[in-house]
TILUMMI-319954 format. One record per residue (C-alpha): x, y, z; residue in three letters. Coordinates in nm, 3 decimals, padded with zeros to 5 digits. Layout:
N
        u        v        w  pagu
        X        Y        Z   ala
...
END
This chain:
645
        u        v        w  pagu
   05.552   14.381   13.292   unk
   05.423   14.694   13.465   unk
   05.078   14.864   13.405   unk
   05.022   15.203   13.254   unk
   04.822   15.453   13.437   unk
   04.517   15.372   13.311   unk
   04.562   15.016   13.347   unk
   04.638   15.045   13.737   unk
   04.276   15.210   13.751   unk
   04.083   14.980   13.564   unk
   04.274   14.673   13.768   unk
   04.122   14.793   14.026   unk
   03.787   14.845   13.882   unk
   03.757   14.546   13.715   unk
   03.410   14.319   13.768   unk
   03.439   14.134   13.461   unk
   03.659   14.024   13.192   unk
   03.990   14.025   13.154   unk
   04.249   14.280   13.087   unk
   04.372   14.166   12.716   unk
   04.367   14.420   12.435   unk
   04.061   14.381   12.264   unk
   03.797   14.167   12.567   unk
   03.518   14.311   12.646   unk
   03.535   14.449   12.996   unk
   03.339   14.584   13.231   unk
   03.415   14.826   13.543   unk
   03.305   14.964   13.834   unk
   03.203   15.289   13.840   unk
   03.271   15.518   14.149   unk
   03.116   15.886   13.951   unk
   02.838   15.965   13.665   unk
   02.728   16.326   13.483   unk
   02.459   16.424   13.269   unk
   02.383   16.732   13.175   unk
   02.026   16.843   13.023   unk
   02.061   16.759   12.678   unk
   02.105   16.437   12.720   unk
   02.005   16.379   13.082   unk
   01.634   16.414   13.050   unk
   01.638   16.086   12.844   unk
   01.870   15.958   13.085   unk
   01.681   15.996   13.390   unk
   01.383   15.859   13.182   unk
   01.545   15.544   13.172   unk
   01.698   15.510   13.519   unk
   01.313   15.579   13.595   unk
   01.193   15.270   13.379   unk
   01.480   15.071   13.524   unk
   01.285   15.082   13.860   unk
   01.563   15.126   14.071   unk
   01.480   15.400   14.361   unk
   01.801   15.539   14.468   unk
   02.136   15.569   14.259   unk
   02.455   15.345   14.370   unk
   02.734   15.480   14.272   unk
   02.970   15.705   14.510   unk
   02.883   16.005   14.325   unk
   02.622   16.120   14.077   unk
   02.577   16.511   13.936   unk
   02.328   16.628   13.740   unk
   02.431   16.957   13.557   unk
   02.197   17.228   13.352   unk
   02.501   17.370   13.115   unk
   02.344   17.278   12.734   unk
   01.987   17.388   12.673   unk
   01.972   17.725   12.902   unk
   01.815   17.962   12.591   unk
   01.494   17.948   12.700   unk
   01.285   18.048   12.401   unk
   00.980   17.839   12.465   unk
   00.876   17.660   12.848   unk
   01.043   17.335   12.671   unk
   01.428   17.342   12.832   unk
   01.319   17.530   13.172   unk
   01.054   17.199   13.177   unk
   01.348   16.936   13.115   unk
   01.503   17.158   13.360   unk
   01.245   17.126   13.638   unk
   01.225   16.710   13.579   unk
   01.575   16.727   13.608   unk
   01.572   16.893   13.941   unk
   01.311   16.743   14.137   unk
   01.378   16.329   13.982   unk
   01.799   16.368   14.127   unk
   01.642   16.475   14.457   unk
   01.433   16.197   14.479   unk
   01.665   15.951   14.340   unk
   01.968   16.057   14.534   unk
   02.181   16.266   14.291   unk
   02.347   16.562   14.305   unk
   02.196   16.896   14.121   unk
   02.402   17.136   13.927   unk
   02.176   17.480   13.903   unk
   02.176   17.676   13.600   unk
   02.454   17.952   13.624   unk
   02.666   17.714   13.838   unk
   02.883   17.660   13.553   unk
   02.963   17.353   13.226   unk
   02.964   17.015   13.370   unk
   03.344   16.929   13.296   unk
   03.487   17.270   13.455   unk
   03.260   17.223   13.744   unk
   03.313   16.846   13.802   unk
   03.708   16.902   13.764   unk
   03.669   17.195   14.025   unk
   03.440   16.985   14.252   unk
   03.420   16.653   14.245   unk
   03.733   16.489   14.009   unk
   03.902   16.254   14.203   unk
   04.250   16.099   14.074   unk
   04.246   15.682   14.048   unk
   03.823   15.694   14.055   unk
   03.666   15.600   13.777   unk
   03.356   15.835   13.597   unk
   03.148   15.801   13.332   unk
   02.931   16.072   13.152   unk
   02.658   16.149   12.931   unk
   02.866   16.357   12.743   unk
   03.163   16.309   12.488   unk
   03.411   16.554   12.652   unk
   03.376   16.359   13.010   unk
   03.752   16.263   12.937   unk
   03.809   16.629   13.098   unk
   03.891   16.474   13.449   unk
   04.147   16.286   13.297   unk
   04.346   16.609   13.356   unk
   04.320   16.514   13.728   unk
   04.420   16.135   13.711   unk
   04.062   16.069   13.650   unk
   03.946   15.778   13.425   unk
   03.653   15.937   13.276   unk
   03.472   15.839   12.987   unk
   03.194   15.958   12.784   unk
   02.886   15.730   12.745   unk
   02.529   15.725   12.625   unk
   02.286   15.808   12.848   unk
   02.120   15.503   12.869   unk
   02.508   15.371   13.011   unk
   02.499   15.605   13.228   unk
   02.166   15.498   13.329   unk
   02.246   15.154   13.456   unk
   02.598   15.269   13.599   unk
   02.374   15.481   13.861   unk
   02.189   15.181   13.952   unk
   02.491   14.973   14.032   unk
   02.567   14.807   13.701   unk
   02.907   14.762   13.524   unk
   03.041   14.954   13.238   unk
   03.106   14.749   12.928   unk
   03.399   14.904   12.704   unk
   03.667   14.754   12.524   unk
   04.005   14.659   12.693   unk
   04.184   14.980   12.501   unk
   04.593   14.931   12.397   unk
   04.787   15.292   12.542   unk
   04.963   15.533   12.350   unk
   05.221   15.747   12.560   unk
   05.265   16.136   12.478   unk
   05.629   16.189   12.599   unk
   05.604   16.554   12.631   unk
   05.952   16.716   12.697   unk
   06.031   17.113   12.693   unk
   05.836   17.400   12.798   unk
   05.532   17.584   12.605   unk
   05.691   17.925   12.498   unk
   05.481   18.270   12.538   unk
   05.145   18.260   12.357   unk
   05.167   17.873   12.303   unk
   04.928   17.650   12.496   unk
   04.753   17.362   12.571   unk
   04.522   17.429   12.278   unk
   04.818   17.393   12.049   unk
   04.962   17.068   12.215   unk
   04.636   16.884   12.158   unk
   04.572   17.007   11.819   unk
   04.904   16.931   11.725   unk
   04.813   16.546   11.844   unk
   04.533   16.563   11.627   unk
   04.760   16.646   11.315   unk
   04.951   16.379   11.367   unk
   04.689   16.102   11.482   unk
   04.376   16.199   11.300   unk
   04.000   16.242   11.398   unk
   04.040   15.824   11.391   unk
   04.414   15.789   11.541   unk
   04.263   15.741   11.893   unk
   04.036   15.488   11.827   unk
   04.077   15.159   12.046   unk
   04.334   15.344   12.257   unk
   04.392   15.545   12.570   unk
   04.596   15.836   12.543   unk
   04.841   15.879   12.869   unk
   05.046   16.175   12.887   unk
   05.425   16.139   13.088   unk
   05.733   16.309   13.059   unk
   05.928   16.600   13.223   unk
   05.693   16.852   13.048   unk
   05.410   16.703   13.200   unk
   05.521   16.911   13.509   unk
   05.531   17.266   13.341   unk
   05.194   17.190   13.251   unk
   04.910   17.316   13.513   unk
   04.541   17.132   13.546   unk
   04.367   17.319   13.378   unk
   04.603   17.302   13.084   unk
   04.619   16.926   13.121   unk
   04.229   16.915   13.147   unk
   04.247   17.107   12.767   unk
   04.432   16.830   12.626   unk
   04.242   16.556   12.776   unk
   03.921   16.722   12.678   unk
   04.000   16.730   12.320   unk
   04.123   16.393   12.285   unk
   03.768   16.310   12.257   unk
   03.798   16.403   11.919   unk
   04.108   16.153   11.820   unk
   03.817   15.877   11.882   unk
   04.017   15.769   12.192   unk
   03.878   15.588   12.486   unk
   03.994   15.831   12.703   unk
   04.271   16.048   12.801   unk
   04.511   16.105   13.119   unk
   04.779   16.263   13.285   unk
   04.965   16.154   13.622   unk
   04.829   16.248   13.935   unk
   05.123   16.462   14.057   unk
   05.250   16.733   14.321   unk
   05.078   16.955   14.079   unk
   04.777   16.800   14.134   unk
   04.817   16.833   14.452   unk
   04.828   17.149   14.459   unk
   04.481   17.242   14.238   unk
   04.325   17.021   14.440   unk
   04.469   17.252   14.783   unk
   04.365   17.536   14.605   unk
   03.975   17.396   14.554   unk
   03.995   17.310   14.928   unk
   04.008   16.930   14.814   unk
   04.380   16.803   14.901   unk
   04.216   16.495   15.113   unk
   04.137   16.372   14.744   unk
   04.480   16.350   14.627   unk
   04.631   16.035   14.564   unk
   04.971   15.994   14.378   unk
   04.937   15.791   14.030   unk
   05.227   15.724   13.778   unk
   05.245   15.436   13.533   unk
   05.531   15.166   13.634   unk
   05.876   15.244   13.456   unk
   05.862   14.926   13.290   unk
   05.475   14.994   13.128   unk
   05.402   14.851   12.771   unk
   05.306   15.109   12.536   unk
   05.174   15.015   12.183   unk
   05.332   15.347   12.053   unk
   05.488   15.652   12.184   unk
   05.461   15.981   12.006   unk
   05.720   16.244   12.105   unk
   05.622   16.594   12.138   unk
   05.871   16.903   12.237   unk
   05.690   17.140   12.423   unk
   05.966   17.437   12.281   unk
   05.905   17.384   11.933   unk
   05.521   17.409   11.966   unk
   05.366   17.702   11.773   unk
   05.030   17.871   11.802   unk
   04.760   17.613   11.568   unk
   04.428   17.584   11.427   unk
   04.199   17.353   11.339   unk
   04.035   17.504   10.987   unk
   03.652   17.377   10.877   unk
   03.545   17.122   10.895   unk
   03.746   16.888   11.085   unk
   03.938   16.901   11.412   unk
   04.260   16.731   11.276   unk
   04.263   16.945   10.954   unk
   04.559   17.151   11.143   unk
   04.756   17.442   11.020   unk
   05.029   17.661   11.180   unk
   04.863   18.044   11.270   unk
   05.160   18.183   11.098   unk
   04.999   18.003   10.763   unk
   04.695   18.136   10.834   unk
   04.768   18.557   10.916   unk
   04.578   18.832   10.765   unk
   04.280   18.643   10.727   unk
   04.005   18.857   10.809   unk
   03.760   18.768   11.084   unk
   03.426   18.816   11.180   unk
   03.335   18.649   11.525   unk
   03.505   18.480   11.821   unk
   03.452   18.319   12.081   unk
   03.635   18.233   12.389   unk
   03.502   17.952   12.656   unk
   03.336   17.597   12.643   unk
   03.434   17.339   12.827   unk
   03.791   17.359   12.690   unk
   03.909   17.653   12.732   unk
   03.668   17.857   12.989   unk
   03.928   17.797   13.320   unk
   04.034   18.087   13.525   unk
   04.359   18.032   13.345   unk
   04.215   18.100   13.004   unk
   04.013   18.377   13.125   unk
   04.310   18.549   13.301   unk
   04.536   18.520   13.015   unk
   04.246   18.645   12.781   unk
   04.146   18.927   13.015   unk
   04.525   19.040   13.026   unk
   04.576   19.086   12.638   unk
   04.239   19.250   12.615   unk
   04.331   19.511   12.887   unk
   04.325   19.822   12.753   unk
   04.270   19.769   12.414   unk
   03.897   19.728   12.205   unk
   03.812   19.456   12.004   unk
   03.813   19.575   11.638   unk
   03.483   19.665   11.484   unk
   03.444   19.398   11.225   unk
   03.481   19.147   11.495   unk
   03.224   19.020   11.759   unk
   03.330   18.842   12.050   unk
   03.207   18.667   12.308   unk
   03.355   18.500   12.634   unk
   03.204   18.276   12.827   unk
   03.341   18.188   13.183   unk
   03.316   17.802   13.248   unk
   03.206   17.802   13.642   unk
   03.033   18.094   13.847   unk
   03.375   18.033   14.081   unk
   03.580   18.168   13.765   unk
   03.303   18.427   13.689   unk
   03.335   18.555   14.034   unk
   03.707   18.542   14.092   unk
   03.690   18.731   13.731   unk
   03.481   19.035   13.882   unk
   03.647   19.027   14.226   unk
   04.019   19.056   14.079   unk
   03.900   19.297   13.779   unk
   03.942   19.097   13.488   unk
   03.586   19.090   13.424   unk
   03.628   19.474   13.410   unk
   03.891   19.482   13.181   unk
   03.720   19.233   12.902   unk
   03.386   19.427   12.909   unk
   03.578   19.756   12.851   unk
   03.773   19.589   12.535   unk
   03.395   19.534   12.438   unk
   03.355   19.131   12.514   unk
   03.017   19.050   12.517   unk
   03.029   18.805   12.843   unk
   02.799   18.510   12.793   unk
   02.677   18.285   13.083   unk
   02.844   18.021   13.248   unk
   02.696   17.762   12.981   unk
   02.848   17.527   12.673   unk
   02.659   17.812   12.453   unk
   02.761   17.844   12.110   unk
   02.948   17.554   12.124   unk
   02.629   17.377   12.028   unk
   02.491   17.616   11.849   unk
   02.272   17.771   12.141   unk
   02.285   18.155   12.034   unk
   02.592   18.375   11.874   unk
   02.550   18.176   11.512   unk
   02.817   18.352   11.293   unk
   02.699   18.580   11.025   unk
   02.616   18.433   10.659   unk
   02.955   18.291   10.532   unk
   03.113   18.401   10.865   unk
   03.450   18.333   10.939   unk
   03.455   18.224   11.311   unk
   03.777   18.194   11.558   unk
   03.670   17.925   11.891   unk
   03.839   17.835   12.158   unk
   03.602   17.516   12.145   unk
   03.664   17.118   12.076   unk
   03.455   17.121   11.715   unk
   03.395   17.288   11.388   unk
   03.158   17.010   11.250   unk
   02.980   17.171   10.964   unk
   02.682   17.348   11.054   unk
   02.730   17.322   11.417   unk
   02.815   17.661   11.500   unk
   02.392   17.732   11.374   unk
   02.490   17.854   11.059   unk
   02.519   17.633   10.793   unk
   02.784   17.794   10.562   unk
   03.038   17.934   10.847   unk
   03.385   17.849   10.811   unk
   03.468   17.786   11.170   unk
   03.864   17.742   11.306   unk
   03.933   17.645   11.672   unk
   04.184   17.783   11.852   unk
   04.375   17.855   12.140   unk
   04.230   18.148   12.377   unk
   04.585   18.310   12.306   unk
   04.518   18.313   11.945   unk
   04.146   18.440   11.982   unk
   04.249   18.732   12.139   unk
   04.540   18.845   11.933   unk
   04.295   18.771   11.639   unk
   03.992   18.960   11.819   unk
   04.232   19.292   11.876   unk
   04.365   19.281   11.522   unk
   04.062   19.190   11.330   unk
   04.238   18.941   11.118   unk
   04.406   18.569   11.231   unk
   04.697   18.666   11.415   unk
   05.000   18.491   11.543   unk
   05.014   18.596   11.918   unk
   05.400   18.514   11.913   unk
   05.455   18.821   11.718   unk
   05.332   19.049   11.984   unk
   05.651   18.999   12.222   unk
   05.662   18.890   12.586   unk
   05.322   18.748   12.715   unk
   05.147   18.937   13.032   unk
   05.236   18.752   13.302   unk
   04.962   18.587   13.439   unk
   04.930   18.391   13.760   unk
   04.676   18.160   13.881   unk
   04.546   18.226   14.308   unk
   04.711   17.998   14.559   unk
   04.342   17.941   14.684   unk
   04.026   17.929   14.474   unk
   03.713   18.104   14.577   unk
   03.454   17.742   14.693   unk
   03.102   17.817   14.721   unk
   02.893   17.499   14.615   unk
   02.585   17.721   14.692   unk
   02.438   17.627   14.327   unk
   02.520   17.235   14.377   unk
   02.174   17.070   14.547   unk
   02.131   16.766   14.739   unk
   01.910   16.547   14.700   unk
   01.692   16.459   15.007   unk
   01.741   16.152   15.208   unk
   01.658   15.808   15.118   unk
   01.367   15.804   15.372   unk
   01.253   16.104   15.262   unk
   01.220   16.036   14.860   unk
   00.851   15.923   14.871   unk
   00.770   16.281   14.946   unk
   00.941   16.426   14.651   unk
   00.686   16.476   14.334   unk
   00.876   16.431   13.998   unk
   00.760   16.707   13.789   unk
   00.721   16.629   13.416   unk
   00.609   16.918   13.145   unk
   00.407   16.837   12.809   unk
   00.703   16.846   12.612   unk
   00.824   16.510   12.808   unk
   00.752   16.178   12.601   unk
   00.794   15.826   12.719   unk
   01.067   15.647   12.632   unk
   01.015   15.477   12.312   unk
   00.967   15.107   12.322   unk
   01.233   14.837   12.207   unk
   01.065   14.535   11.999   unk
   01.309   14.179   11.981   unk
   01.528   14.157   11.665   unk
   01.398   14.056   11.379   unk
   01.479   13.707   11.222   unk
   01.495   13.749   10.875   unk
   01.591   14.146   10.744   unk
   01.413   14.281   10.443   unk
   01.461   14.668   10.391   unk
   01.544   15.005   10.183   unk
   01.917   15.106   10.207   unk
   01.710   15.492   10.313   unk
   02.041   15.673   10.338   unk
   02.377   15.682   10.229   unk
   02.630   15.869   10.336   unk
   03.038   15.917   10.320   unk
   03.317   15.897   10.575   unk
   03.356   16.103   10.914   unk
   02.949   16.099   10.951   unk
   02.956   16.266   11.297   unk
   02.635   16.251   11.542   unk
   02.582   16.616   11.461   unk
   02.492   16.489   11.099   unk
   02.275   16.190   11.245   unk
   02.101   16.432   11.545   unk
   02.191   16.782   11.510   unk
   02.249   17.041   11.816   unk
   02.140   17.377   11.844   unk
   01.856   17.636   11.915   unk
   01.579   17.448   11.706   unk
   01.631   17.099   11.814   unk
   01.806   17.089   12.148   unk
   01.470   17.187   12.301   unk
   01.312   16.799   12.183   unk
   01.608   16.580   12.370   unk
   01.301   16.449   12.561   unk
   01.058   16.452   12.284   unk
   01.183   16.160   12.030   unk
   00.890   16.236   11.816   unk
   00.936   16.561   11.753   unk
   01.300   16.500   11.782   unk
   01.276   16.281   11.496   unk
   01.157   16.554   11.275   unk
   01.543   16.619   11.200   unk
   01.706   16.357   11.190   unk
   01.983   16.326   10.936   unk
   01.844   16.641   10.785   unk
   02.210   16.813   10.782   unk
   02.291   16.527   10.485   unk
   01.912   16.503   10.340   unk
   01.632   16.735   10.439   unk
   01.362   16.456   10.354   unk
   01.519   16.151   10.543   unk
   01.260   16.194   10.816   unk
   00.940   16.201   10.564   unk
   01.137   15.907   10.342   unk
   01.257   15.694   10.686   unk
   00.832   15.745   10.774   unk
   00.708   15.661   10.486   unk
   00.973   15.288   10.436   unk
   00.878   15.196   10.758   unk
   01.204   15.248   10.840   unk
   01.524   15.064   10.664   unk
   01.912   15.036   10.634   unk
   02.207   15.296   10.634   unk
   02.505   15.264   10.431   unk
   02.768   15.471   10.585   unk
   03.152   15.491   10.521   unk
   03.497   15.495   10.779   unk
   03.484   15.634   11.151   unk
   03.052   15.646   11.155   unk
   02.939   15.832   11.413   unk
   03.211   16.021   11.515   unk
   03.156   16.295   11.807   unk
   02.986   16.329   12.078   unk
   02.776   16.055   12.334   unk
   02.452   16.191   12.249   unk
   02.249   15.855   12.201   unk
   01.990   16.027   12.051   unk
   02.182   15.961   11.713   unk
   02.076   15.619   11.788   unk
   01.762   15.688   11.946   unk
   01.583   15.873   11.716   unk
   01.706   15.657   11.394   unk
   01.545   15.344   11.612   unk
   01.233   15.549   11.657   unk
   01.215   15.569   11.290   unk
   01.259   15.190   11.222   unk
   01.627   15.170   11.132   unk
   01.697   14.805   11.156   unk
   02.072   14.799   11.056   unk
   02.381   15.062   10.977   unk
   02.643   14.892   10.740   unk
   02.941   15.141   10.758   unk
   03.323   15.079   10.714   unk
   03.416   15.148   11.096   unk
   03.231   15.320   11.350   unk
   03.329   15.540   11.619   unk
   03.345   15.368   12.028   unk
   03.081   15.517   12.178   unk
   02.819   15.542   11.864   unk
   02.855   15.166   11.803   unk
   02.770   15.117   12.216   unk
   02.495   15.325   12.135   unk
   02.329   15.174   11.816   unk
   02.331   14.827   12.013   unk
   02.180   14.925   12.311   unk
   01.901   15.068   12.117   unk
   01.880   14.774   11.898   unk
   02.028   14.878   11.573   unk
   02.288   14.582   11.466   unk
   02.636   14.721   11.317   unk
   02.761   14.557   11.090   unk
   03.136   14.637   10.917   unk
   03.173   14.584   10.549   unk
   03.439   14.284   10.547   unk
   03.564   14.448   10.212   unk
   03.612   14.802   10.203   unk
   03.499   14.789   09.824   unk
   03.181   14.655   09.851   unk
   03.076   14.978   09.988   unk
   03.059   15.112   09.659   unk
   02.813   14.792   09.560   unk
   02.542   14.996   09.717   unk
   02.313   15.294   09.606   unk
   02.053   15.427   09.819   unk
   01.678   15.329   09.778   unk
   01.848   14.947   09.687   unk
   01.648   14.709   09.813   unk
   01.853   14.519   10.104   unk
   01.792   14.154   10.271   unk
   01.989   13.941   10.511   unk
   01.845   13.583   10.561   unk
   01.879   13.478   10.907   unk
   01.993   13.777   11.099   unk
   01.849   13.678   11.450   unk
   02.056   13.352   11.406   unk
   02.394   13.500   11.309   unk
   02.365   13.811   11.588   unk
   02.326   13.479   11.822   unk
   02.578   13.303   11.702   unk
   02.826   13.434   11.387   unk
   03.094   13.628   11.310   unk
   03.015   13.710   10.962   unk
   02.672   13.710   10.736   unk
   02.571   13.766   10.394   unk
   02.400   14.057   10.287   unk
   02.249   14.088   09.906   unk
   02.135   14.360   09.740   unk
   01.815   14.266   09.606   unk
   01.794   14.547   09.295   unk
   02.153   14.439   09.172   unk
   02.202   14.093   09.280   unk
   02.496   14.156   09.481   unk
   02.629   13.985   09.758   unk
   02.887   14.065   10.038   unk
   03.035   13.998   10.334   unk
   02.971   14.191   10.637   unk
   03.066   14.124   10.992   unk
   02.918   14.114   11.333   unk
   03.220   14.208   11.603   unk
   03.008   14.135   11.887   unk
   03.026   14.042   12.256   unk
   02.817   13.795   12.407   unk
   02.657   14.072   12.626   unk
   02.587   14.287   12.324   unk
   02.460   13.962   12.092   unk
   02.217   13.930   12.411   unk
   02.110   14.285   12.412   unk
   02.057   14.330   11.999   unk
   01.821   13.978   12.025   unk
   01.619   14.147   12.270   unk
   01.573   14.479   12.083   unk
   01.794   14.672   12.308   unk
   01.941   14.767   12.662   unk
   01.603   14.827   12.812   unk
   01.485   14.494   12.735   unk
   01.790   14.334   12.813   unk
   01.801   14.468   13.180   unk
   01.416   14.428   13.238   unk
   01.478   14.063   13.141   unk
   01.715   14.011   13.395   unk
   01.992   13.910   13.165   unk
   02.270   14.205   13.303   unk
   02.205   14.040   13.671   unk
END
């Protein structure tokens, strides 16, 4: 039987395990990312990890999140950043140089490498032929020094893509049309490899769109074929040395195929507060509007911005609406003002952002009270956008235009032919932003800088033998990490401060879960399906360890949340019965006898609820590796013991 794409890659990656749906696995890793919300803590830990100078082919380092600078804290995480890569032999990303997917797929993506990053939407490259996967930090943290990643063997899904998008339809729409059909959860367990004759019509960029969002199906990762179309971006970014030729064998197992017809496609959006909760445009027209924004690191290419720039020109953005465009790289934001385009979107009265992720986390240009909000972004969790009652729609930069010039949600297929818009045979290349870090020799002579608003990592204590705690918190389905660790202007600014950090934890469900966590001594969570959906940031696990959670009991969790929760010592445990969840009420008093002994050693455990006198089944779906890491408290411990030699 032949491989799939993604199974060629990880063949020849493999370090450990074997390639059966379901084993744990572990792979070599040729790339890494961070960027500076989550690569402070990163760095932190490849610092306690002792290990002077990073091993894998490539590592980058990008400043994209936390570039408001309303207090010293992010230009100090910005500084440690800087001068720890030079020292340990990583690549630097300055601010203004651009969001770390756009960059990286302009840069550094190479097809058939492997790449890991602290960051959900890392499945970007996958555009390229890339198999790049988001991570917690902490992973990302022992990839650099030379150790495996540990994911599940994933099963494929093929998206047979045949046809041609029609005027105004895009990449935006193919994606979120996945999501209708597969669901915020569809993805999980799988990789999503995109083939087919319409695979050709579609350009990098627009295959980078789809492979970006597919971080929000749950899915491992995401890819397309490495192609003459490849080829080609890669000629254009002066890279064509990097190409290499990938296609999945003709006789590849698929577990399912989903069939897609490029010509039937219509303009989409995803309405609050849910990616997958999909309507047509057309449903959706007359609306009224009052912000939008264009960019992120889904739909900020130069093919996005042309396209935008050409069904601005000439006209002015309607007077109820505000809208803002942010430019993904300083290579699009300078091809933008050398060819004019810039011109022409200032004039329709765009108020151009910097080359950052921006209000995609929340950092600035929060919607108004009760806002209605068009994005070209990934999510429209609620409250993300900064303001907590928003109704936020994503949507493709096609649609956010139309809509921005009308001042209601508009259908852009009712405006007629499209501009034609054309993308350069050569890209402007000027790495002049990207650092290097000085040589090996030389790193004893770089001083890492660290500002007040740096803490220690916090420190991981063995698992305990017998659990006795408060169920703290309980919460329903689709619990994303922006629930558990929320983004924007307020927090961001503490990724590197876990005590101050903590101060908000879970506040987005329950304002006094911090005090209440504090004053338990910590405790259990009761959560229900697809826990922890989102993004990597492991400070959703982090920060709940901080504050003493011992155990989350939810119905599924998310991939890379569940990674996360072990390697900072929090055990997951699945309810065996879907029921029993209801068994629960928060403040019940919890207790598992022997929990030490059956993360060793079982499959399954009894958990009673003291108050009632309950008692269920949950289960521990473990690896040996990860039984190893929750028995000594966590990752850290793990590695410092020796145990991931």
């Amino acid at each position: 039987m032949g491989l799939t794409i993604a199974e060629k890659i990880i063949q020849k990656h493999l370090v450990s395990g074997e390639m059966t749906a379901g084993a744990e696995i572990g792979l070599k890793i040729d790339q890494t990312l961070t960027q500076d919300a989550t690569g402070t803590m990163a760095y932190l830990q490849f610092e306690a990890m002792g290990v002077e100078r990073v091993k894998t082919e490539l590592s980058v380092a990008y400043i994209d999140h936390n570039t408001l600078q309303a207090g010293y804290e992010n230009a100090d995480d910005h500084r440690y950043i800087q001068t720890v890569t030079k020292k340990h032999g990583i690549r630097f990303s300055r601010p203004g140089n651009g969001i770390c997917h756009q960059v990286h797929l302009e840069r550094f993506a190479v097809p058939g490498k492997t790449l890991i990053g602290s960051d959900s939407h890392t499945p970007t490259a996958g555009g390229i032929g890339m198999l790049a996967m988001g991570a917690g930090g902490l992973d990302v943290a022992v990839a650099m020094g030379g150790g495996a990643y540990f994911i599940t063997m994933p099963k494929c899904i093929r998206v047979e893509l045949t046809g041609r998008l029609r005027d105004y339809v895009s990449a935006k729409d193919v994606i979120l049309e996945v999501l209708r059909r597969l669901s915020v959860k569809g993805g999980v367990g799988y990789v999503v490899e995109y083939g087919g004759e319409g695979v050709k019509t579609l350009s990098v960029p627009q295959r980078a769109t789809i492979t970006n969002m597919g971080a929000e199906l749950g899915a491992t990762t995401s890819i397309f074929p490495s192609d003459e179309v490849t080829r080609a971006f890669l000629k254009a970014e002066g890279r064509e040395g990097d190409f290499v030729e990938l296609f999945p064998d003709a006789d590849a197992n698929y577990e399912k195929v989903i069939k897609i017809d490029l010509d039937e496609l219509q303009p989409l959006a995803a309405c609050p507060h849910s990616p997958d909760n999909v309507k047509s445009v057309k449903e959706l027209a007359g609306k009224k509007i009052d912000q939008i924004c264009i960019g992120s690191c889904t739909n900020s290419s130069m093919l996005d911005m042309l396209t935008v720039a050409a069904m601005l020109k000439g006209k002015t953005v309607h007077p109820d609406v505000s809208l803002s465009i942010s430019p993904g790289s300083k290579q699009v934001y300078t091809m933008l003002a050398r060819c004019g385009a810039l011109a022409d979107m200032i004039a329709a009265g765009a108020r151009i952002l910097e080359c950052a992720c921006g209000p995609c986390i929340g950092m600035g240009f929060s919607p108004r009270s009760a806002g209605v909000s068009l994005r070209t972004f990934n999510r429209n969790f609620l409250a993300r956008s900064g303001t907590a009652d928003a109704q936020v729609f994503l949507v493709s930069p096609e649609t956010a235009a139309a809509s921005a010039i009308a001042g209601v949600f508009t259908d852009p297929t009712t405006l007629g032919s499209a501009p034609e818009v054309r993308l350069p045979e050569r890209f402007l290349v000027d790495d002049n932003l990207i650092e290097l870090p000085v040589a090996a020799e030389a790193a004893g002579s770089v001083a890492v800088e660290r500002g007040p608003n740096i803490k220690p990592v916090p420190t991981q204590t063995p698992l305990v033998r017998d659990l006795k705690a408060e169920l703290i918190l309980k919460v329903g389905d689709d619990i994303t990490t922006d629930h558990i660790m929320p983004a924007g202007t307020k927090v961001l600014p503490y990724r590197s401060n876990v005590p101050k950090l903590s101060e908000f934890c879970f506040t987005v469900c329950d304002p006094t879960f911090p005090e209440r966590a504090k004053a338990a001594g910590g405790g259990v969570i009761v959560g229900g399906v697809n826990y922890g959906q989102g993004s990597s940031r492991e400070h959703a696990a982090l920060v709940p360890q901080y504050l003493g959670v011992k155990a989350v009991v939810a119905k599924s969790f998310a991939r890379i949340h569940v990674a996360n929760l072990i390697n900072f010592g929090i055990v997951p445990l699945t309810f065996k019965q879907a029921e029993d969840y209801e068994k629960f009420a928060q403040g019940d008093e919890m207790e598992i006898r022997g929990l030490a002994d059956a993360v060793r050693s079982k499959t399954e455990v009894t958990l009673e609820n003291v108050t009632t006198g309950e008692r269920v089944t949950v289960e521990l779906t473990l690896t040996e590796r990860q039984r190893g890491i929750l028995l000594a408290g966590g990752a850290l411990n793990y590695a410092k013991s020796g145990a991931e030699e």
